[in-house]
LOGUBA-669269 format. One record per residue (C-alpha): chain; residue number from 1; y, z negated, x negated. Coordinates in steps of 0.02 Angstrom, whole numbers, plus 50000, padded with zeros to 5 digits. Layout:
LOGUBA-669269
{"A"; NUM; {Y; Z; X}},
...
END
This chain:
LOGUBA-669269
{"A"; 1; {51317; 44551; 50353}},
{"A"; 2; {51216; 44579; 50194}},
{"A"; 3; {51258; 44778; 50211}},
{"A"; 4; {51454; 44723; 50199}},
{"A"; 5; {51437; 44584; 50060}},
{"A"; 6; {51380; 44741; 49959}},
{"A"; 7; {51529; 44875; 50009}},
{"A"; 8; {51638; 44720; 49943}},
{"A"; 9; {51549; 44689; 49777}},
{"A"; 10; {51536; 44884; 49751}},
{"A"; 11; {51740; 44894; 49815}},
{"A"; 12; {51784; 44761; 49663}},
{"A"; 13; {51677; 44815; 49518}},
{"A"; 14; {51773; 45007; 49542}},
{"A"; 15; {51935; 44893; 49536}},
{"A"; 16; {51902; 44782; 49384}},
{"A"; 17; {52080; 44760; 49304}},
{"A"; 18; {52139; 44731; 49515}},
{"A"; 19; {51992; 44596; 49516}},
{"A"; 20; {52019; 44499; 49358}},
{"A"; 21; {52201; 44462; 49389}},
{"A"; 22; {52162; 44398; 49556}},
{"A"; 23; {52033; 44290; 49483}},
{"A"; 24; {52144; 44243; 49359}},
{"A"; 25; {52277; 44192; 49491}},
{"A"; 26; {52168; 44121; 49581}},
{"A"; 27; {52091; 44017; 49434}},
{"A"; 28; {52276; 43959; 49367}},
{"A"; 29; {52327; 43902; 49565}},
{"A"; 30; {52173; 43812; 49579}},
{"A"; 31; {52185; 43736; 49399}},
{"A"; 32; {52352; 43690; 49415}},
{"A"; 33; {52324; 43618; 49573}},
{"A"; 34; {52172; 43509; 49535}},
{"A"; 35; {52134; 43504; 49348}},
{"A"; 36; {51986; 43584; 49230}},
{"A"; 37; {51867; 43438; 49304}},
{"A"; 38; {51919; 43433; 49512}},
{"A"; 39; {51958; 43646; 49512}},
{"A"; 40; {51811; 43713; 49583}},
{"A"; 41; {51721; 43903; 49535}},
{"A"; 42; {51681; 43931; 49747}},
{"A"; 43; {51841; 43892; 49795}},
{"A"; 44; {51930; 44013; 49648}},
{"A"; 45; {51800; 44139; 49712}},
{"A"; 46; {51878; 44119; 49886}},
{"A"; 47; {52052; 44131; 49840}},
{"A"; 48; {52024; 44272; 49741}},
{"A"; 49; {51937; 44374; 49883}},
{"A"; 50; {51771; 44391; 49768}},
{"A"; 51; {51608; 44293; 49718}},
{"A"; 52; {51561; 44185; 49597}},
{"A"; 53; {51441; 44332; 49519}},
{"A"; 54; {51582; 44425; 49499}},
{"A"; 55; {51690; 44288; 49425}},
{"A"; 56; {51532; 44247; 49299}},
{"A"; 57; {51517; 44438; 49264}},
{"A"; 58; {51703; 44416; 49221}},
{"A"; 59; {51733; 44269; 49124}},
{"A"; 60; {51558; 44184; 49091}},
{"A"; 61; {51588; 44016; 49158}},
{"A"; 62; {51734; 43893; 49209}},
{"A"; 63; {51770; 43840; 49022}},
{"A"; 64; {51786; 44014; 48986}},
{"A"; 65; {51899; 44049; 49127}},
{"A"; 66; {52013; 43905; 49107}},
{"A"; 67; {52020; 43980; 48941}},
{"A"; 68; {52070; 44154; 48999}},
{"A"; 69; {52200; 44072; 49120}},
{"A"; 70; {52283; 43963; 48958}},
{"A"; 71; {52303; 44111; 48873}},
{"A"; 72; {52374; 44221; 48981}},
{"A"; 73; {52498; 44090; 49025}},
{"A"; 74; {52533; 44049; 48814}},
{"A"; 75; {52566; 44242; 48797}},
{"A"; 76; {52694; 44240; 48953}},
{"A"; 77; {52775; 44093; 48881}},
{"A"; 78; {52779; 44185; 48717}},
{"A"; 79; {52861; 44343; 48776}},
{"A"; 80; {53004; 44215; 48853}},
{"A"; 81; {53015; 44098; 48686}},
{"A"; 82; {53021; 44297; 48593}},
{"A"; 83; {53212; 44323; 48678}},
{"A"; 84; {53275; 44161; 48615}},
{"A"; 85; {53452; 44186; 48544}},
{"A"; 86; {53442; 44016; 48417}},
{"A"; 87; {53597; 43965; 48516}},
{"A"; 88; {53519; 43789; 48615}},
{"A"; 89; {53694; 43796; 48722}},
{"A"; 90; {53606; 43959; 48795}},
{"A"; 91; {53412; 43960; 48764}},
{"A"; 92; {53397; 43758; 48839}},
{"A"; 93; {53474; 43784; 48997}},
{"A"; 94; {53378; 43986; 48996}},
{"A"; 95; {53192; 43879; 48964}},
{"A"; 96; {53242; 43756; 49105}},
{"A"; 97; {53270; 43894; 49223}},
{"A"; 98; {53103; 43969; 49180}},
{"A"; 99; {53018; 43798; 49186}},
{"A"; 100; {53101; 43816; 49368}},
{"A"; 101; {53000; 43966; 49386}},
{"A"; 102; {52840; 43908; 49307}},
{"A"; 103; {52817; 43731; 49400}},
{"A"; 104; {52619; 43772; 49404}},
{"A"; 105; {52627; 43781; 49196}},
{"A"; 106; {52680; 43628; 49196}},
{"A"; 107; {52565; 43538; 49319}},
{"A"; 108; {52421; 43614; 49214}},
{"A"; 109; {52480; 43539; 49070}},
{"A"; 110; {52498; 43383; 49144}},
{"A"; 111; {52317; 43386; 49205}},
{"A"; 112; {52271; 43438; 49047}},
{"A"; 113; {52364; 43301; 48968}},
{"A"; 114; {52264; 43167; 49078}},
{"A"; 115; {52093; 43246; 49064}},
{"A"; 116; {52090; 43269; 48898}},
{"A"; 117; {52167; 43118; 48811}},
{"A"; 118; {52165; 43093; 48627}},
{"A"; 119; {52008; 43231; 48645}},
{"A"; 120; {52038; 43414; 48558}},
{"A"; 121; {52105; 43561; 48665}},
{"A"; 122; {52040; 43724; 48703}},
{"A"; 123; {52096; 43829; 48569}},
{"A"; 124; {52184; 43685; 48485}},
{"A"; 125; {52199; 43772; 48321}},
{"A"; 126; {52288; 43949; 48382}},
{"A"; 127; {52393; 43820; 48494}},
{"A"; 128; {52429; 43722; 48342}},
{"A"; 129; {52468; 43863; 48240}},
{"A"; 130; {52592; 43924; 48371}},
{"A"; 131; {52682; 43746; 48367}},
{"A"; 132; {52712; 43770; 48188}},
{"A"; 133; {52779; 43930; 48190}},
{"A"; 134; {52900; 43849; 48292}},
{"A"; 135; {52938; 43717; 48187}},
{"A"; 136; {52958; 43837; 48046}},
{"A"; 137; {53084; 43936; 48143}},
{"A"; 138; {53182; 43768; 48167}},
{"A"; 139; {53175; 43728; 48006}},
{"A"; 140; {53251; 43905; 47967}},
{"A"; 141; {53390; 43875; 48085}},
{"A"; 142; {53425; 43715; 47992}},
{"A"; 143; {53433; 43810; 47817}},
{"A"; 144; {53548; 43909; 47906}},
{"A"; 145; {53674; 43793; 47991}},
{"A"; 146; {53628; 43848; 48154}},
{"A"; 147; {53563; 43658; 48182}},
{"A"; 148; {53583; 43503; 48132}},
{"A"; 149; {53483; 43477; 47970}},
{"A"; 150; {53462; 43270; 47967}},
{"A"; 151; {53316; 43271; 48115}},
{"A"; 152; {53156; 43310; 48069}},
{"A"; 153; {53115; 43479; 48137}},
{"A"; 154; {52959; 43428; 48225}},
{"A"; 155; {53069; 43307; 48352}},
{"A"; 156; {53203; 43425; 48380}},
{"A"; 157; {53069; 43518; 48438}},
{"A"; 158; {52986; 43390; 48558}},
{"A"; 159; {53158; 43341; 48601}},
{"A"; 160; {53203; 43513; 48680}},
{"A"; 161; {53045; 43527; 48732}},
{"A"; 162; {53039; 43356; 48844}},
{"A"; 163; {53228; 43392; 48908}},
{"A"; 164; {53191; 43591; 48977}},
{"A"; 165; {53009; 43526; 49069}},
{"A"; 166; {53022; 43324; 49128}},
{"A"; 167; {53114; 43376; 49281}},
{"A"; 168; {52968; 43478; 49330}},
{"A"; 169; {52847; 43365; 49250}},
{"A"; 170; {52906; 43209; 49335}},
{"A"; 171; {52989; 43290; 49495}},
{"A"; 172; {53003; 43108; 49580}},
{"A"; 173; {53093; 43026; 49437}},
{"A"; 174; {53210; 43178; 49462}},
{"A"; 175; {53216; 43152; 49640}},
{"A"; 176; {53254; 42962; 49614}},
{"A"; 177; {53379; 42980; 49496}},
{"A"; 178; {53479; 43113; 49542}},
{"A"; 179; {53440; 43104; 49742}},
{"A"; 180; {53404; 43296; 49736}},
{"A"; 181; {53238; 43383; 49742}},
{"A"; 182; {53218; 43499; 49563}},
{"A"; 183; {53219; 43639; 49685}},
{"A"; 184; {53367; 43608; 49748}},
{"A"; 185; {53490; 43762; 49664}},
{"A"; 186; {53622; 43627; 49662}},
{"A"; 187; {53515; 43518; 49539}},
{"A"; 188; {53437; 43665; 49442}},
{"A"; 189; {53632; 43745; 49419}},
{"A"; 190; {53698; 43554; 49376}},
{"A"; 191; {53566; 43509; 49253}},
{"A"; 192; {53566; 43699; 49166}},
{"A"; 193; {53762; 43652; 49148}},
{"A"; 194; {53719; 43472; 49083}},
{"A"; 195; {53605; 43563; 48956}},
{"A"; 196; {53718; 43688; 48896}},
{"A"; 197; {53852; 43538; 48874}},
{"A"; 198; {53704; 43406; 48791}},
{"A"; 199; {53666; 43571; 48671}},
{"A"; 200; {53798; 43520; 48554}},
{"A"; 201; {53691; 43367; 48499}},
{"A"; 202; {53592; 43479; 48416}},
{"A"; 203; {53726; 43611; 48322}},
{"A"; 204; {53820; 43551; 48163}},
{"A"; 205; {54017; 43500; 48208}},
{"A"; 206; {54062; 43682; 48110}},
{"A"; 207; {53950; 43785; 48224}},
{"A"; 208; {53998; 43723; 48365}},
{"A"; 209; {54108; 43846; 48523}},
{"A"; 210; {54231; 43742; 48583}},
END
């Protein structure tokens, strides 16, 4: 047994790019599933077919990993928010979709969201920063009559924000109200139409396609 514990831990270390990313997958299932405080370090070790020396030698500890995980996930969510056309008839119901895709994103924020409370974040001020660049880029649409410039910026922005994730983020209200499960295709291609339609809200009467 101790002979074959070694092959392993010699096998991994010559694979270390291979061995992250299945920590890291490992990390952001168990995370997602269970929080920062209930995740556990032995049973991401497990998942990830590895140790929890190799997942220290890796990431230093579990803040640092959860750390690792968040912003891995902020950059994927970056590349999708990068392809947005500044149409909300289109990029609404395209974020839904992807929320679709992403249900474990938003179950770690939601964990996040009751572990943390009114406490600061991990990396709150690069996550901050982000959120304003985002608001700026609303604001720019506004300038530009792409949007409607008599909301404040900041609640458009939490607006489209809470319609593309509560279906994912509250998957039983979903259920209740609309009888169907959120991974139903028939309620993920009826609520990406109702998006498209509810889009207008947010264009000026000029801009908008009829």
């Amino acid at each position: 047994m101790p002979t074959r514990k070694k092959k392993s831990a010699r096998k991994i270390t010559r694979e270390p790019e291979q061995t992250r990313a299945r920590i890291l997958q490992a990390a952001f299932e168990e995370f997602s599933t269970k929080g920062f405080a209930g995740a556990r370090v032995s049973q991401i070790s497990r998942l990830a077919g590895s140790n929890k020396r190799m997942l220290y030698h890796y990431f230093g500890n579990k803040k640092d990993l959860f750390r690792a995980v968040l912003q891995q996930k902020i950059a994927e969510r970056q590349a999708v928010a990068s392809k947005a056309t500044g149409n909300p008839a289109i990029d609404l119901p395209r974020w839904f979709e992807t929320n679709c895709q992403y249900a474990g994103w938003i179950r770690l924020l939601g964990w996040e969201s009751l572990q943390t409370e009114n406490k600061k974040l991990l990396d709150e001020e690069e996550r901050q920063e982000l959120m304003n660049r985002t608001v700026e880029r609303i604001q720019q649409q506004q300038a530009a009559g792409q949007l409607v410039d008599h909301w404040d910026p900041r609640h458009v922005l939490l607006a489209m924000m809470s319609l593309t994730t509560f279906p994912q983020a509250h998957s039983q209200m979903a259920r209740l109200i609309t009888g169907q499960s959120v991974q139903d295709p028939q309620f993920q291609t009826g609520y990406a139409a109702f998006l498209s339609q509810f889009s207008a809200a947010f264009v000026p009467p000029a801009s908008r396609v009829s």
